[in-house]
N, C-alpha and C positions, 0 to 999 in steps of 0.2 A: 672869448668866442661870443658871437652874435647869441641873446637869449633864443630867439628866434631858431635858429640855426643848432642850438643844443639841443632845442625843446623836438625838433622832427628827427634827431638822431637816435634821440634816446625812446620816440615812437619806435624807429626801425628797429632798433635791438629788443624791443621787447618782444617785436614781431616776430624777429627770427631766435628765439629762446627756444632749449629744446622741451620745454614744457607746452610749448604752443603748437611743436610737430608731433606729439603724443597722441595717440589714437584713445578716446571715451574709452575709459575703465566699464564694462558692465556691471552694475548692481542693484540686487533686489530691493524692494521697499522693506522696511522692518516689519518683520513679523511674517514675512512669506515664505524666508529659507525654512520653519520651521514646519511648514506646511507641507512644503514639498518634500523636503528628506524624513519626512516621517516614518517613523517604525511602521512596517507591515501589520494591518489587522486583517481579524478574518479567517478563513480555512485554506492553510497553502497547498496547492498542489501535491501527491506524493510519489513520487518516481520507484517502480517497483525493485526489491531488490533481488541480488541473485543468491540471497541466503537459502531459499528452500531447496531452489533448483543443486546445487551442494552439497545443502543438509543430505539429498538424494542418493549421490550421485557416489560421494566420500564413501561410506560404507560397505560400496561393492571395492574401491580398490584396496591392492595389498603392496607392500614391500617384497619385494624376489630378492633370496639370498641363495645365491649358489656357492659352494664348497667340494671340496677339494679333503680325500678322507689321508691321513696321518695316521701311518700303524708304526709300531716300534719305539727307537726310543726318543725320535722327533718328536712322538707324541707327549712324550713326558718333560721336554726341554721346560726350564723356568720359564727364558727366555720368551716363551708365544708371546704371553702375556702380555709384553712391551713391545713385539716386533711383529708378528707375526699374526694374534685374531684381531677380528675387526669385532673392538667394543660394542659398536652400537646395532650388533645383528644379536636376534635372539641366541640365548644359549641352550635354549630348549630343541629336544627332539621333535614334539609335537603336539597334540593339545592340552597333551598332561603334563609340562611342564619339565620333563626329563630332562638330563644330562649327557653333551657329547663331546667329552674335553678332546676326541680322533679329529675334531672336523676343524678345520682351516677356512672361514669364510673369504672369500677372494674380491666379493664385490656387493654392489647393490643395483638391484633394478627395480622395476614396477610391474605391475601386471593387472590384471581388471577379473572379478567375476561375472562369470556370461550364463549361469545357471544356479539353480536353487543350491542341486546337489555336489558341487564344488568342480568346474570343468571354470580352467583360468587359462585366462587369452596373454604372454608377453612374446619379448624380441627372442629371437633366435639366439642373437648374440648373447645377451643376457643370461642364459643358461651354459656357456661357456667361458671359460678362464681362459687368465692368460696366457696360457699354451696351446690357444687355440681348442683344445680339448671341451668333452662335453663333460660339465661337471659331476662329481662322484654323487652329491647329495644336494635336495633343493627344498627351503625350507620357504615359509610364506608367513608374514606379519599382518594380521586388519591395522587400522588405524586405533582398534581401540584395546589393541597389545595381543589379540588371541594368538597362537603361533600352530601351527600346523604345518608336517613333513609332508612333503607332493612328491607325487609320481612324473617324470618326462612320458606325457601319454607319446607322443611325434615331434616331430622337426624339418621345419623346411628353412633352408639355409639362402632358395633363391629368393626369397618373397621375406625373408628374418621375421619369421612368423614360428612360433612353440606354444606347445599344447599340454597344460598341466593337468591334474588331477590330486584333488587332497578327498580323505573321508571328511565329510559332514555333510550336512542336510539342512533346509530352514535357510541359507545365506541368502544374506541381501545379491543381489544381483541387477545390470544391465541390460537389457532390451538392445541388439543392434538396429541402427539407422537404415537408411538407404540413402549410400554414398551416393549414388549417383547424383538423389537432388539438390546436392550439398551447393552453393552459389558461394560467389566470391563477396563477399562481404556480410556473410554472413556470421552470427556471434558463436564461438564458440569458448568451452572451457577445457585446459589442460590439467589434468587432477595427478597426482604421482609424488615420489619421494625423491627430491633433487638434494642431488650434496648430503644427503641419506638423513638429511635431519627430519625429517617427518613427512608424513603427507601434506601436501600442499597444492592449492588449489590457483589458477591464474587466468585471466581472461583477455579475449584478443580477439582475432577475426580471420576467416576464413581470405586469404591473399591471392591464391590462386590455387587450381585445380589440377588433374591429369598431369606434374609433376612426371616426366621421365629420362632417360640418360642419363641420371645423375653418377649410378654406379657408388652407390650407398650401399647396396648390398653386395653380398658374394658377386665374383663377377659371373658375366650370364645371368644373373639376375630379375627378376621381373617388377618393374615399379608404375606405379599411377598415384605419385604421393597428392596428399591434401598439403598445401603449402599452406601456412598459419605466423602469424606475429604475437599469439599468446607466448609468453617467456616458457620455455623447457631448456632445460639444466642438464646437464650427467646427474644420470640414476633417472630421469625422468622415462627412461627407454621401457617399453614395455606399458606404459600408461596410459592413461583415458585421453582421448579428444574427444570431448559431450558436444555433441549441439543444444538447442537453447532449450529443447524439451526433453533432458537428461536422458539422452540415448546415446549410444555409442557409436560415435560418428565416424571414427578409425583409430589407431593405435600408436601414439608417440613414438617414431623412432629415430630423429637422426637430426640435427643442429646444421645450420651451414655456418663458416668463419674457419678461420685460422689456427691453429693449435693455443690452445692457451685463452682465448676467446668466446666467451657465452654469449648469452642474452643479445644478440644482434639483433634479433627481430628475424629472422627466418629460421622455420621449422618444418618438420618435412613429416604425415602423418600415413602409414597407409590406409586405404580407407575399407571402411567396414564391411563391401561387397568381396572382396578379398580375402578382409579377414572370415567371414561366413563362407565363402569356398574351401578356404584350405583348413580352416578346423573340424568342417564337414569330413573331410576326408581323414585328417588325424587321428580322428576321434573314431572312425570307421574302420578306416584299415591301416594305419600308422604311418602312414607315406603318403604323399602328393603322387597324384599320378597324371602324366599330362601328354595332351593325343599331338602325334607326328604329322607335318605336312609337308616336307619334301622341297624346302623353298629356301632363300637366304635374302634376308631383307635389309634394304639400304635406305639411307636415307637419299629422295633424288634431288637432280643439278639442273639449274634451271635448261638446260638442254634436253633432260628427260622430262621434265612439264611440257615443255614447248611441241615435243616428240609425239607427247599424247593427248595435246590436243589444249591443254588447260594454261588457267592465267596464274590463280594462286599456288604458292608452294607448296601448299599444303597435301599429305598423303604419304605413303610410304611404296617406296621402289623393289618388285621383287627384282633382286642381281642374276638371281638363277633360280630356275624350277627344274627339280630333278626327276629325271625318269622314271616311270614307276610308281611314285607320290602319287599321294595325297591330290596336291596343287593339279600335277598333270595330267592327274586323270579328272580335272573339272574343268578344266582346257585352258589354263593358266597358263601366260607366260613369259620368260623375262624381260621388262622393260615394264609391266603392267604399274598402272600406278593403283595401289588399292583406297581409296574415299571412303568404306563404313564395313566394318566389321560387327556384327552381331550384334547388329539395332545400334554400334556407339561411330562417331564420327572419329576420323582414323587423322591425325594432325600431323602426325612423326612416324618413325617407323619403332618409335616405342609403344606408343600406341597400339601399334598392331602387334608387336609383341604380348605384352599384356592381355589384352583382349582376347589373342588366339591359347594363352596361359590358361586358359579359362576353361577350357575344353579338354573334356576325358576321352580318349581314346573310344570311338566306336560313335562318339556324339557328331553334330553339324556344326558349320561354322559356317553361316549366309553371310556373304559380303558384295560389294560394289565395287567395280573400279572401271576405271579409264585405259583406252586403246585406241591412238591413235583415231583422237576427234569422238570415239564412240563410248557411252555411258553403258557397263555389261554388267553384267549378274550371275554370280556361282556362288553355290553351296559345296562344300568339303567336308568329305567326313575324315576326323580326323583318324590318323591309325596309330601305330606303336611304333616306335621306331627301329623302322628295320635297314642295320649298314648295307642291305642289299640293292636299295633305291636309290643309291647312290652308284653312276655309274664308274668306271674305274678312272679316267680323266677326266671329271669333275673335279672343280674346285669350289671353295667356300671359306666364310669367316669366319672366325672367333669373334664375339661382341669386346671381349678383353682383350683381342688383341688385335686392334685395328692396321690396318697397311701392308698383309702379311694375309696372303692368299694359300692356302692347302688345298691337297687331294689325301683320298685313305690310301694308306701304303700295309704295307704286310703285316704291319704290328701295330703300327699307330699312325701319326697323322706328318704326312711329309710335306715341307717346305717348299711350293710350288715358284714365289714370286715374292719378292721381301724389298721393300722401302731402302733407300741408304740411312736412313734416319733410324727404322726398328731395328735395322742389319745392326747399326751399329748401339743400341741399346739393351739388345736382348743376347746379341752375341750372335743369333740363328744365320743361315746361309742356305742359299737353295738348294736341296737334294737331302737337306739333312730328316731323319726321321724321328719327330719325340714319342719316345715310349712309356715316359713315364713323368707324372710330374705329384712331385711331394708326393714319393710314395708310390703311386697309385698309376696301374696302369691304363692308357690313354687308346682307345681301338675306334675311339667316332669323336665328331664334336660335341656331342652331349658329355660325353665322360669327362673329354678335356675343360668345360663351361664349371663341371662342376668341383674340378679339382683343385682350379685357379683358384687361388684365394688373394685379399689384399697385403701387402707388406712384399716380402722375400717372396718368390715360390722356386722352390729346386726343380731343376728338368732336366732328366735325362736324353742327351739326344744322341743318334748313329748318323755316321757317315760312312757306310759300309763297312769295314769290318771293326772300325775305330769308335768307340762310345767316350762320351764327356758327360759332364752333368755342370749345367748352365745355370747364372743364381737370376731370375728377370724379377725384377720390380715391376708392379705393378704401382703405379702412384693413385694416393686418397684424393677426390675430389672434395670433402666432406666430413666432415665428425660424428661420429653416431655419440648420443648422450647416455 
């Protein structure tokens, strides 16, 4: 080959070498990396921690042990020991350390002190076994092992709210919040005994607010949960939700997911304006007692927005205002859309259930709503509920049992109007009248609201002179912890 001719070839390849297409390596001059990644000197910032807030917070909660009392010779079987108590509940009667080899502990929950003198705030469920039953004996653990036997002061099963009582005096205790100001993203802490291993403490944030339909509680139920991503467990039921200035911001009670499924990140709280309503009363006079208004509330369809005048969906639809009420004697009437309920803004028609929950017989209830294009205003005093204000061809719902229209019939509540879908799940058929469900006889919607429970419910129903007793499921949307 030409030298000539080699020598410009062997230019080209060096040219096209892949070391020539290489992009400059960047690098420092010696002695600069060590400049730059230098260790930290100086005073570092300190980010506060949430040990005091805690230290606080721990000492007002307890462990809830409900039990179930064994007389005879059950109580003497070897056997418990291996099969039947639950080891890691006190064995003591109460603060003396006593002995109750009768009692059969069934479970574990949480619960919070709300007073010096021993008045303890858990879930409703919580103080019931698994027979649905309210437990024989209810025993209470601090974190730092005292044990003490409690009294069931009350029980409200729509709201899964119960009211304890133990002797002592001096306890640390909680201060309740004002849920209302409660904001979504704000910090909150879930303090309680999950999987019963101890108190334990977890932190997460306020997700969202006014939480309703969920149908976590007994049905007919009243909810306005604090939604939270702080992790809560089984056993946590009954426990503290703190806000960031160790107050009691509402009461742990119910997990969403799947069976078998924890720690998802959503938690359902109720919140502590609630809970200071209904322990007021427990604590008072042992019962909930809550004012009648004569109404049946829906949720509306964009045809009934459109009807009244409005853009957003927002609001709750009365279905029916009944004669005599409450509602009709404030000049209410069906089709209203209600917008604000007693100072709070009404989103759902859960909302307004809650919010009207609030209300004692003989109190007001100021509200706003929409009619056809026009913004009105009434105030309702609530009454008692009387089946009298109901006229005799009225119809209305059950909130449990959607699709499925009633009137009062002579004994209990008859089947006015039923879905192909509920006809054929609950078995029910028009004309038929339930008189009784688990047990318990059924004469209004109230009775029936609160007899329904979740799982199986037994109902007795007439078809004139022919009685059956029907099994209707009611399905869980939910897990309570």
């Amino acid at each position: 080959m030409n030298p000539s001719k080699a020598a410009a070839l062997a230019s080209m390849l060096c040219f096209l070498s892949p070391s020539s297409l290489r992009a400059e390596v960047p690098r420092l001059p010696a002695g600069q990396g060590a400049v730059i990644f230098a260790a930290p000197t100086g005073t570092a910032p300190v980010y506060p921690s949430d040990a005091d807030l805690i230290d606080t917070v721990t000492p007002a909660v307890v462990s809830v042990f409900p039990a179930r009392i064994v007389e005879g010779a059950d109580a003497e079987n070897p056997l418990d020991q291996f099969f039947n108590r639950d080891r890691s509940a006190p064995k003591g009667g109460g603060g003396d350390g006593g002995s109750r080899e009768n009692e059969r502990v069934q479970g574990v929950g949480s619960g919070v002190v709300i007073s010096a003198d021993g008045w303890i705030v858990t879930n409703s469920h919580v103080i019931h076994l698994q027979n649905g039953k309210q437990a024989d004996a209810i025993s209470v653990e601090f974190a730092d092992r005292r044990r003490y036997d409690a009294e069931i002061v009350g029980d409200d099963p729509l709201t899964d709210l119960a009211l304890l009582k133990i002797k002592a005096t001096g306890l640390p205790f909680l201060r309740l919040a004002d849920s209302d100001s409660v904001r979504v993203g704000d910090p909150v802490y879930a303090v309680g005994n999950p999987f019963k291993i101890g108190i334990t403490a977890t932190k997460g944030m306020v997700s969202a607010v006014r939480r309703a339909n969920l149908d976590l509680t007994t049905r007919g139920g009243y909810e306005s949960y604090i939604q939270t991503d702080a992790a809560i467990n089984p056993g946590n039921s009954g426990g503290v939700l703190a806000d960031r200035h160790g107050r009691l911001a509402g009461i742990n009670t119910a997990i969403w997911g799947a069976a078998g499924r924890f720690n998802v990140g959503i938690g359902f709280a109720i919140p502590s304006n609630l809970v200071r309503n209904v322990v007021t009363q427990l604590a008072e006079r042992g019962q909930v007692e809550r004012g009648f208004f004569g109404w049946q509330i829906e949720e509306p369809l964009r045809k009934d927005i459109e009807a009244a005048g409005l853009v957003s969906m927002a609001g709750a639809k009365l279905g029916q205002v009944m004669e005599g009420g409450p509602a009709a004697a404030a000049g209410l009437k069906a089709g209203d859309i209600v917008l604000e309920a007693s100072g709070g803004k009404v989103f759902t028609r859960g909302d307004l259930r809650f919010l009207a929950s609030m209300i004692r017989p003989g109190e007001s209830l100021p509200l706003s709503y929409q009619r056809a294009g026009q913004k009105l205003t009434a105030t309702l005093t609530a009454g008692r509920n009387d089946p009298q204000a109901v006229p005799a061809g009225s119809t209305f719902r059950l909130d449990s049992l959607p699709g499925i229209d009633f009137r009062k019939g002579r004994k209990g509540l008859v089947v006015e109007q039923i879905g192909k879908k509920e006809k054929a799940k609950t078995g029910l058929a028009v004309g038929m009248e339930i008189v009784e469900i688990n047990g318990k006889p059924v004469a209004d919607a109230i009775a029936a609201g609160v007899a329904l429970v979740e799982g199986v419910n037994q109902v007795k129903a007439r078809t004139g002179a022919d009685e059956q007793t029907l099994a209707i499921r009611l399905p869980l949307n939910a897990e309570r912890e």
